[in-house]
mmCIF file as gemmi writes it, N, C-alpha and C atoms, coordinates in Angstrom:
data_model
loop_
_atom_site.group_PDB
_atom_site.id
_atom_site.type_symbol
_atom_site.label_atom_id
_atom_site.label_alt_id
_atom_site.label_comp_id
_atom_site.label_asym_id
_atom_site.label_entity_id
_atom_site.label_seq_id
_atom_site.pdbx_PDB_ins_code
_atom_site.Cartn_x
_atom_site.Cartn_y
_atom_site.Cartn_z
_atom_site.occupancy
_atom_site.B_iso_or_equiv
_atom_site.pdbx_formal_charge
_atom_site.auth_seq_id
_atom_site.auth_asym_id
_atom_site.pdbx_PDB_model_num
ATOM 1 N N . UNK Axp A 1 ? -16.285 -6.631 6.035 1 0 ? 1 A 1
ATOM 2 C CA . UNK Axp A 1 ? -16.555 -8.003 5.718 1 0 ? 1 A 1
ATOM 3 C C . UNK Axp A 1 ? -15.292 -8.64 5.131 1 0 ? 1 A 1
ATOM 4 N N . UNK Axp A 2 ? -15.007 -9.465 5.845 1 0 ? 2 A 1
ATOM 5 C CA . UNK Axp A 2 ? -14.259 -11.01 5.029 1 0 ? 2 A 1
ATOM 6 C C . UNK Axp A 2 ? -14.443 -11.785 4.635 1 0 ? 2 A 1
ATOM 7 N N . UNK Axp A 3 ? -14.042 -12.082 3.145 1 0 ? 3 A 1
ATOM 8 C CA . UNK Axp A 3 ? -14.242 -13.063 2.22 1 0 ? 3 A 1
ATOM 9 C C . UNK Axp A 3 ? -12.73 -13.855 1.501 1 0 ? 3 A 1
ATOM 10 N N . UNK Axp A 4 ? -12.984 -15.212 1.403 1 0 ? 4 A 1
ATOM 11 C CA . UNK Axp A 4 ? -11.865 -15.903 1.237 1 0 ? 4 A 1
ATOM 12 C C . UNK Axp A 4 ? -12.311 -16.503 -0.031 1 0 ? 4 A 1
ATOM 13 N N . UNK Axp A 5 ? -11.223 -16.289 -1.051 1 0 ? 5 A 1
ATOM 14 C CA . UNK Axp A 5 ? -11.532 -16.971 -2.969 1 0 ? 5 A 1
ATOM 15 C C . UNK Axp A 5 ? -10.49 -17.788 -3.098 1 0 ? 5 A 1
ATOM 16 N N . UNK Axp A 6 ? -10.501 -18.305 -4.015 1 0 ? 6 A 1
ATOM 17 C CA . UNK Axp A 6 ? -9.286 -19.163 -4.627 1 0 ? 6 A 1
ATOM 18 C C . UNK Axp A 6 ? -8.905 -18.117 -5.664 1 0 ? 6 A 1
ATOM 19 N N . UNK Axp A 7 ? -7.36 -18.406 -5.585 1 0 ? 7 A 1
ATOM 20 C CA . UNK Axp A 7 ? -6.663 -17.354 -6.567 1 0 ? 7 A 1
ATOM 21 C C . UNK Axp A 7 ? -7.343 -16.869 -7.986 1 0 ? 7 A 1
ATOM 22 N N . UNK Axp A 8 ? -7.824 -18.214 -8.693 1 0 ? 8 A 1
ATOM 23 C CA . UNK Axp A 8 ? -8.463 -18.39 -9.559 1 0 ? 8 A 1
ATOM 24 C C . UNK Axp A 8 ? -9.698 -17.327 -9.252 1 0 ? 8 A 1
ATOM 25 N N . UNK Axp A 9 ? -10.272 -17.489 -8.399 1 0 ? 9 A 1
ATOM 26 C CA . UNK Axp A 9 ? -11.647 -16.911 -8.325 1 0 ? 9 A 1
ATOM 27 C C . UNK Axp A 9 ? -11.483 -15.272 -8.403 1 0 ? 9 A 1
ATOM 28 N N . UNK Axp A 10 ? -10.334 -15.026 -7.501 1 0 ? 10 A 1
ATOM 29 C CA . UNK Axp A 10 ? -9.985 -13.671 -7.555 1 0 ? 10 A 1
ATOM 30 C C . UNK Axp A 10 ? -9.378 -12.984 -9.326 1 0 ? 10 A 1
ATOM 31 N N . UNK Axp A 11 ? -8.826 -13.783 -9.512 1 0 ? 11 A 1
ATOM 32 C CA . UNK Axp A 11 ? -8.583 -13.494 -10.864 1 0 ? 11 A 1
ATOM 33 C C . UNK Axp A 11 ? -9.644 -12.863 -11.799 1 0 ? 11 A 1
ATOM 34 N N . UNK Axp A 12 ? -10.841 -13.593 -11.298 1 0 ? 12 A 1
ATOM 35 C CA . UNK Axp A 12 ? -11.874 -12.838 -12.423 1 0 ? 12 A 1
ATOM 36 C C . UNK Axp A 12 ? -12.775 -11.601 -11.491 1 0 ? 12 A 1
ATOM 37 N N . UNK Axp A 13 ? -12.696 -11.652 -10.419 1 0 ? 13 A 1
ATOM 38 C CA . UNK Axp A 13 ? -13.471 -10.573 -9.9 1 0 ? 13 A 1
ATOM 39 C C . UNK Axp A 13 ? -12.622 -9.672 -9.316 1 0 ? 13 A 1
ATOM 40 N N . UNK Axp A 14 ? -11.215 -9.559 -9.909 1 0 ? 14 A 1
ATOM 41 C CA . UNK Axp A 14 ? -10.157 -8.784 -8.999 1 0 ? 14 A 1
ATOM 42 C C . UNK Axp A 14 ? -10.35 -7.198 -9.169 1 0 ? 14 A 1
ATOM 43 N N . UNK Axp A 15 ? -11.045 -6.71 -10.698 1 0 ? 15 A 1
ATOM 44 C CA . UNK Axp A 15 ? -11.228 -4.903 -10.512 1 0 ? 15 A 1
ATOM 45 C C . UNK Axp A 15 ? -12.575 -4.809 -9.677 1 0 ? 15 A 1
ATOM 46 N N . UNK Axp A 16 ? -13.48 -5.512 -9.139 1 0 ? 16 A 1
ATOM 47 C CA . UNK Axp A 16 ? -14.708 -5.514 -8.139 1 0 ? 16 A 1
ATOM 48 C C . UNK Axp A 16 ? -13.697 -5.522 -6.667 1 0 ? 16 A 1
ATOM 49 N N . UNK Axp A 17 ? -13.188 -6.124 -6.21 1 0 ? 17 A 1
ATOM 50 C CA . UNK Axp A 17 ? -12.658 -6.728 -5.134 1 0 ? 17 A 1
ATOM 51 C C . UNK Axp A 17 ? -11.733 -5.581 -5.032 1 0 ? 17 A 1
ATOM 52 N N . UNK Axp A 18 ? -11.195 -4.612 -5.618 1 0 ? 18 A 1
ATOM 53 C CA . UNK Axp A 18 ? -10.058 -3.5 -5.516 1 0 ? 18 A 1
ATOM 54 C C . UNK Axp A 18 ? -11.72 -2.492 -5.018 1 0 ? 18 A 1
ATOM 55 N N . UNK Axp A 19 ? -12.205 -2.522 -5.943 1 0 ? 19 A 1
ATOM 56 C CA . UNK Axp A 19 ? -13.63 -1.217 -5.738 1 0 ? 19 A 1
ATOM 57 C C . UNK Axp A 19 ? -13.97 -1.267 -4.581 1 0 ? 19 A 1
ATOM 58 N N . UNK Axp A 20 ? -14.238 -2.467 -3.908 1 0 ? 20 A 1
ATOM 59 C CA . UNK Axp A 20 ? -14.981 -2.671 -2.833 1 0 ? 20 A 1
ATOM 60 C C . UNK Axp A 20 ? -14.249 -2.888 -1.478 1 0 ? 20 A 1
ATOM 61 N N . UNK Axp A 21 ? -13.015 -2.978 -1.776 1 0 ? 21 A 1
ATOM 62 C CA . UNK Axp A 21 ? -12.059 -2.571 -0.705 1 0 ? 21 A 1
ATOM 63 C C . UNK Axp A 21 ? -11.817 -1.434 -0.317 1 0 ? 21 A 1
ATOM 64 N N . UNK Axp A 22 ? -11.959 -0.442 -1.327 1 0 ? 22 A 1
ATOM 65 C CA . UNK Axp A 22 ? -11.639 0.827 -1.048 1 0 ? 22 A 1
ATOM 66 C C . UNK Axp A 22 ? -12.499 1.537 -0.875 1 0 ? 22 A 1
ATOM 67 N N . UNK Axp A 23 ? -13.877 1.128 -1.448 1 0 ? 23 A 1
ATOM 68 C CA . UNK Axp A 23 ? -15.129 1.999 -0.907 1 0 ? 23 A 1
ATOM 69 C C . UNK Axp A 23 ? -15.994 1.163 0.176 1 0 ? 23 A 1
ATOM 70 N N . UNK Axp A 24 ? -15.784 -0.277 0.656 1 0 ? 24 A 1
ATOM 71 C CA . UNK Axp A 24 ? -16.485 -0.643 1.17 1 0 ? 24 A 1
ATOM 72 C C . UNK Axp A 24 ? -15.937 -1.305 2.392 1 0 ? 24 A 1
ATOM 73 N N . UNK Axp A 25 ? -14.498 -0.891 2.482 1 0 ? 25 A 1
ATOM 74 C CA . UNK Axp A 25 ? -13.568 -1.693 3.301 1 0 ? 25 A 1
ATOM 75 C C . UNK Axp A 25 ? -13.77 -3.218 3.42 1 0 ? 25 A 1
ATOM 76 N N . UNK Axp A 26 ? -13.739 -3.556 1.995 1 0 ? 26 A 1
ATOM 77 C CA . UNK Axp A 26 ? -13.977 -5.242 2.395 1 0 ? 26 A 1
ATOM 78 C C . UNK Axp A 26 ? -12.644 -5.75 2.622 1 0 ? 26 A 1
ATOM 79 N N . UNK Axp A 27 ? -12.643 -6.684 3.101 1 0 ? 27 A 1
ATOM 80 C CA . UNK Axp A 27 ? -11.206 -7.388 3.033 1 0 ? 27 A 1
ATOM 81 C C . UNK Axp A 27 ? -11.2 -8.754 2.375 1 0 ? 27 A 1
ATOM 82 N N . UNK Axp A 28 ? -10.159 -9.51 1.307 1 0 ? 28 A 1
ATOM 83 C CA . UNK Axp A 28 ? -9.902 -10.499 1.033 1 0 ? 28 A 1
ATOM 84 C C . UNK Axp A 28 ? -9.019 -11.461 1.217 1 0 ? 28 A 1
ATOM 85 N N . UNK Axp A 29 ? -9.292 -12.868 1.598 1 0 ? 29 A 1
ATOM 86 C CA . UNK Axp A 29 ? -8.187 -13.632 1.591 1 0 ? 29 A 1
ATOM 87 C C . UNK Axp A 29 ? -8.097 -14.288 0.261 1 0 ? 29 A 1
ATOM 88 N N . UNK Axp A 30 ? -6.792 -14.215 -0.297 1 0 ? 30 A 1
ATOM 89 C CA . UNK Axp A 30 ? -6.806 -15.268 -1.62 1 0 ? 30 A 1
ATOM 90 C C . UNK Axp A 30 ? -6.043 -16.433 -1.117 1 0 ? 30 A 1
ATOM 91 N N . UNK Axp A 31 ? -6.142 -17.515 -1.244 1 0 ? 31 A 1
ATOM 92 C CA . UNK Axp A 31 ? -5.873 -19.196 -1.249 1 0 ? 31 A 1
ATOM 93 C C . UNK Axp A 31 ? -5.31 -19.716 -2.519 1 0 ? 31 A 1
ATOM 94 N N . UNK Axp A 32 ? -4.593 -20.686 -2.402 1 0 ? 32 A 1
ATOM 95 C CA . UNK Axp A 32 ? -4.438 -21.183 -3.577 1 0 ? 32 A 1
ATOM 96 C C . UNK Axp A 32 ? -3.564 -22.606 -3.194 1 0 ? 32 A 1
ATOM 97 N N . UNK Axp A 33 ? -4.974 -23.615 -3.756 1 0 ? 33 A 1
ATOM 98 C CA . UNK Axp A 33 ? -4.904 -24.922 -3.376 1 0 ? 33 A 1
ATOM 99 C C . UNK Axp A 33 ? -5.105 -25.267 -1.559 1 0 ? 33 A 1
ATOM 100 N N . UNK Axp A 34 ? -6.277 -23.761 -1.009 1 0 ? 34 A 1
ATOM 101 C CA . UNK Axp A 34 ? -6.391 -24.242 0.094 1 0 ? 34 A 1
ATOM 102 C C . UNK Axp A 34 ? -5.449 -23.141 1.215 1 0 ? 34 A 1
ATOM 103 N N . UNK Axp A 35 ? -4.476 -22.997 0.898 1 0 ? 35 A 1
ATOM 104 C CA . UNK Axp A 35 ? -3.73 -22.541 1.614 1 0 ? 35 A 1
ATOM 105 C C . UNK Axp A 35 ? -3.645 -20.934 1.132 1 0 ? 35 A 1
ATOM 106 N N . UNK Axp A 36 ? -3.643 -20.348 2.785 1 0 ? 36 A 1
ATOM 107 C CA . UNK Axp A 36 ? -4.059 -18.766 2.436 1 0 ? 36 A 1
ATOM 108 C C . UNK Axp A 36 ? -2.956 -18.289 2.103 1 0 ? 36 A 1
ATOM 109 N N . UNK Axp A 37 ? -2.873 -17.555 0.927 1 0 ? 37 A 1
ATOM 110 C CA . UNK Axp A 37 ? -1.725 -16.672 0.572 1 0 ? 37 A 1
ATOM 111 C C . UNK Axp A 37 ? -1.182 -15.173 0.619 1 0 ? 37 A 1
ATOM 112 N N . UNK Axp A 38 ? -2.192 -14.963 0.349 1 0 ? 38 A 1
ATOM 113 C CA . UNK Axp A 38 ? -2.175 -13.485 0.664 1 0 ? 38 A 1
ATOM 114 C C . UNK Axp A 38 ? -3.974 -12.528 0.597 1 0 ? 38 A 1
ATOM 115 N N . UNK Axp A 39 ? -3.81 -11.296 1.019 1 0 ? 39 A 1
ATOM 116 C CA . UNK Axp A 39 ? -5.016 -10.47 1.702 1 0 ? 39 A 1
ATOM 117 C C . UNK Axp A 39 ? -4.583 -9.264 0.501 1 0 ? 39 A 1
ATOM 118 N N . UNK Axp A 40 ? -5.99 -8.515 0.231 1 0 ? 40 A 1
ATOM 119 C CA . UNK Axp A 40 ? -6.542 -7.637 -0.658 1 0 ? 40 A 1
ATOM 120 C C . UNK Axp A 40 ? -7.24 -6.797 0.623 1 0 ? 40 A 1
ATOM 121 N N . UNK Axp A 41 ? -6.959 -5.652 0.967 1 0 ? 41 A 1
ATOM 122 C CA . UNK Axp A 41 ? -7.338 -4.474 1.797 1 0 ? 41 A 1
ATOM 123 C C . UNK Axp A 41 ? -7.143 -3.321 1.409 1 0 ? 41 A 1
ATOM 124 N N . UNK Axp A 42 ? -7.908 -2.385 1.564 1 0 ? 42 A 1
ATOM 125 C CA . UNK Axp A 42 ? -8.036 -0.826 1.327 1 0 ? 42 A 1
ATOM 126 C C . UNK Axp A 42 ? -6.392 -0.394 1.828 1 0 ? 42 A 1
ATOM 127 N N . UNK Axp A 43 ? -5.934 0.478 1.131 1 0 ? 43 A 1
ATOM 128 C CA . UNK Axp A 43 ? -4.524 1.093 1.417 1 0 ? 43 A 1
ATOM 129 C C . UNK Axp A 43 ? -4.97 1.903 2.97 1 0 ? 43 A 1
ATOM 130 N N . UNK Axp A 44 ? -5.843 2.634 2.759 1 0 ? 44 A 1
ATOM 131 C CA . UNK Axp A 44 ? -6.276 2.934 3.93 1 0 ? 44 A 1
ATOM 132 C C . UNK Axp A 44 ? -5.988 2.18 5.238 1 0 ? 44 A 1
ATOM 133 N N . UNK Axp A 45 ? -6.712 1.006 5.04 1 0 ? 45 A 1
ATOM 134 C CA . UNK Axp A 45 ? -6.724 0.161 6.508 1 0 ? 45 A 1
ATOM 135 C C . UNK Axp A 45 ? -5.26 0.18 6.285 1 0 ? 45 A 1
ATOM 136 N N . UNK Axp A 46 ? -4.619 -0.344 5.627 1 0 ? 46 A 1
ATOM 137 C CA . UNK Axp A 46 ? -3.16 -1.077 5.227 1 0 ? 46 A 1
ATOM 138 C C . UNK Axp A 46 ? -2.482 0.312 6.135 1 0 ? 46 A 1
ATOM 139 N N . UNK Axp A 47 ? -2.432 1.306 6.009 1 0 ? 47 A 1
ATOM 140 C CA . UNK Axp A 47 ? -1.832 2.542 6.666 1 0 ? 47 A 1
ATOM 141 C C . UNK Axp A 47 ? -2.058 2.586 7.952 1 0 ? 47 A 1
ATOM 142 N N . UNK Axp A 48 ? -3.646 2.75 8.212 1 0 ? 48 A 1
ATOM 143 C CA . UNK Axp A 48 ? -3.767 2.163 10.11 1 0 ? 48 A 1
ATOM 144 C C . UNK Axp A 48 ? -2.5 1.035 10.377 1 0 ? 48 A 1
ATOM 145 N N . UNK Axp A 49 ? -3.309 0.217 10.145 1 0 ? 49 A 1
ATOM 146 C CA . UNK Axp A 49 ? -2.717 -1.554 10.711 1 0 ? 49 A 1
ATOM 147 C C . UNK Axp A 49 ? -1.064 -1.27 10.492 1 0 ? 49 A 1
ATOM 148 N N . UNK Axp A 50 ? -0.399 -0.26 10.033 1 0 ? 50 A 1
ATOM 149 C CA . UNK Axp A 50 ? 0.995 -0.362 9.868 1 0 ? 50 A 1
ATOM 150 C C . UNK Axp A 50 ? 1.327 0.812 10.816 1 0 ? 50 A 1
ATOM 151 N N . UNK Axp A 51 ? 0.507 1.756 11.327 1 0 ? 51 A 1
ATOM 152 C CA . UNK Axp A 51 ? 0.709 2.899 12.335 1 0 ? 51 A 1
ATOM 153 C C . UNK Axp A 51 ? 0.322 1.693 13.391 1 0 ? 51 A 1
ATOM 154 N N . UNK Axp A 52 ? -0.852 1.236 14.044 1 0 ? 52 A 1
ATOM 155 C CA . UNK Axp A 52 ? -0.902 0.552 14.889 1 0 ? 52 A 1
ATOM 156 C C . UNK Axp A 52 ? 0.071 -0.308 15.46 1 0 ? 52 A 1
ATOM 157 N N . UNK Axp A 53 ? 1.101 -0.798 14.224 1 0 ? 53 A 1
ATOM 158 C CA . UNK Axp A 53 ? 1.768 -1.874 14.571 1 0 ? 53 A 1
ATOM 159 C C . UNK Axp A 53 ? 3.184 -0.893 14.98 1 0 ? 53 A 1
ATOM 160 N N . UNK Axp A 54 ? 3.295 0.089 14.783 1 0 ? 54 A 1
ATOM 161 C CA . UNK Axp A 54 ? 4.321 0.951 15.081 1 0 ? 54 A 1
ATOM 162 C C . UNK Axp A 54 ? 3.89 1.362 16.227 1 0 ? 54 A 1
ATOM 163 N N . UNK Axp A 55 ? 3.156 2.174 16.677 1 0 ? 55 A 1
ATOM 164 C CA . UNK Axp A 55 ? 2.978 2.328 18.385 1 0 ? 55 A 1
ATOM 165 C C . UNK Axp A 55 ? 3.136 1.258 18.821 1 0 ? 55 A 1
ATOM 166 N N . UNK Axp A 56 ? 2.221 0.221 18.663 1 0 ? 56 A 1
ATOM 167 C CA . UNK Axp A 56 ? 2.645 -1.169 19.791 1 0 ? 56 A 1
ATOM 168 C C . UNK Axp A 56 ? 3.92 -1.42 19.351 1 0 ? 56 A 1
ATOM 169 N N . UNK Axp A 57 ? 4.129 -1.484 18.69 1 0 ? 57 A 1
ATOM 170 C CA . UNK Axp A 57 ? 6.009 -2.208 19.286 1 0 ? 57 A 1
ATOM 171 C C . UNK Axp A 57 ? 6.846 -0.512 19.873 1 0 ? 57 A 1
ATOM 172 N N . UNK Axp A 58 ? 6.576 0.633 19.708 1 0 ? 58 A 1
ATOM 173 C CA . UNK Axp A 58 ? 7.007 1.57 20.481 1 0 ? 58 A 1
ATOM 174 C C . UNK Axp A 58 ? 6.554 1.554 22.413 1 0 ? 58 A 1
ATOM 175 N N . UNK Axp A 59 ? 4.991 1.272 22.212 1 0 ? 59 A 1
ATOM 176 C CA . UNK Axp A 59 ? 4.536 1.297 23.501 1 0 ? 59 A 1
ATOM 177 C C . UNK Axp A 59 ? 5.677 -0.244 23.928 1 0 ? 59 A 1
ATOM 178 N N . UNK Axp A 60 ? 5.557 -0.849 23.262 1 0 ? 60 A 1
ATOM 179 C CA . UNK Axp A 60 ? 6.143 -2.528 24.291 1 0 ? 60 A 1
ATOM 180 C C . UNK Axp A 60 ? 7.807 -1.883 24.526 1 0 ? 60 A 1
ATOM 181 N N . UNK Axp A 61 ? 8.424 -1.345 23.286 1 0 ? 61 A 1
ATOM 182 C CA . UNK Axp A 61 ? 9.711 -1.466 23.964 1 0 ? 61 A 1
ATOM 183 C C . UNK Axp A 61 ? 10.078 -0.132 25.331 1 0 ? 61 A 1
ATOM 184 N N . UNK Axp A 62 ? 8.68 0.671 25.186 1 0 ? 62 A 1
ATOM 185 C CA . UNK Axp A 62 ? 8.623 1.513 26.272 1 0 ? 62 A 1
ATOM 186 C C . UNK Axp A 62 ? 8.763 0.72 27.459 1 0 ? 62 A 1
ATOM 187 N N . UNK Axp A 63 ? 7.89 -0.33 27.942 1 0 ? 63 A 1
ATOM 188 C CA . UNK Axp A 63 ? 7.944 -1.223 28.888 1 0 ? 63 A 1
ATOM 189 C C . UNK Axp A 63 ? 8.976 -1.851 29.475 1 0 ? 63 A 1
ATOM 190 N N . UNK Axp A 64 ? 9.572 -2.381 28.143 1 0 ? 64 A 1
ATOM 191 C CA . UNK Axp A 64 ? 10.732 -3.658 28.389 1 0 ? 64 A 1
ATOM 192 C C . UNK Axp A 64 ? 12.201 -2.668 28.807 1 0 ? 64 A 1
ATOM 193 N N . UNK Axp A 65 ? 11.969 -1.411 28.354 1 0 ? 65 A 1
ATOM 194 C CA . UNK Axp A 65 ? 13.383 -0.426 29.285 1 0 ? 65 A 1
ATOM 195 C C . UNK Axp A 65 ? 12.924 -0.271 30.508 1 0 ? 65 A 1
């Protein structure tokens, strides 16, 4: 699940929002004044999504030789 707070908002529920990322794989967007700033994700996913992004740009530059 994704959920989007205002910085502010995260501020007060930020040791819930660490818990529940990591046991519940939630994901967060924090905003501030509207505009998204940054994401709260399990280190976990954070480790996929950074292997993933390493094969695909390995598989693409496989291609482009």
């Amino acid at each position: 699940m994704t959920r989007k707070l205002d910085v502010n908002q995260a501020r007060v529920v930020f040791d819930a929002m660490v818990g529940e990322a990591y046991r519940k794989l939630n994901k967060y967007i924090i905003t501030n004044h509207g505009k998204k700033k940054a994401v709260l994700m399990s280190f976990k996913e954070y480790e996929a999504l950074l292997e993933s992004m390493e094969i695909f740009s390995e598989d693409r530059a496989a291609v482009l030789r």
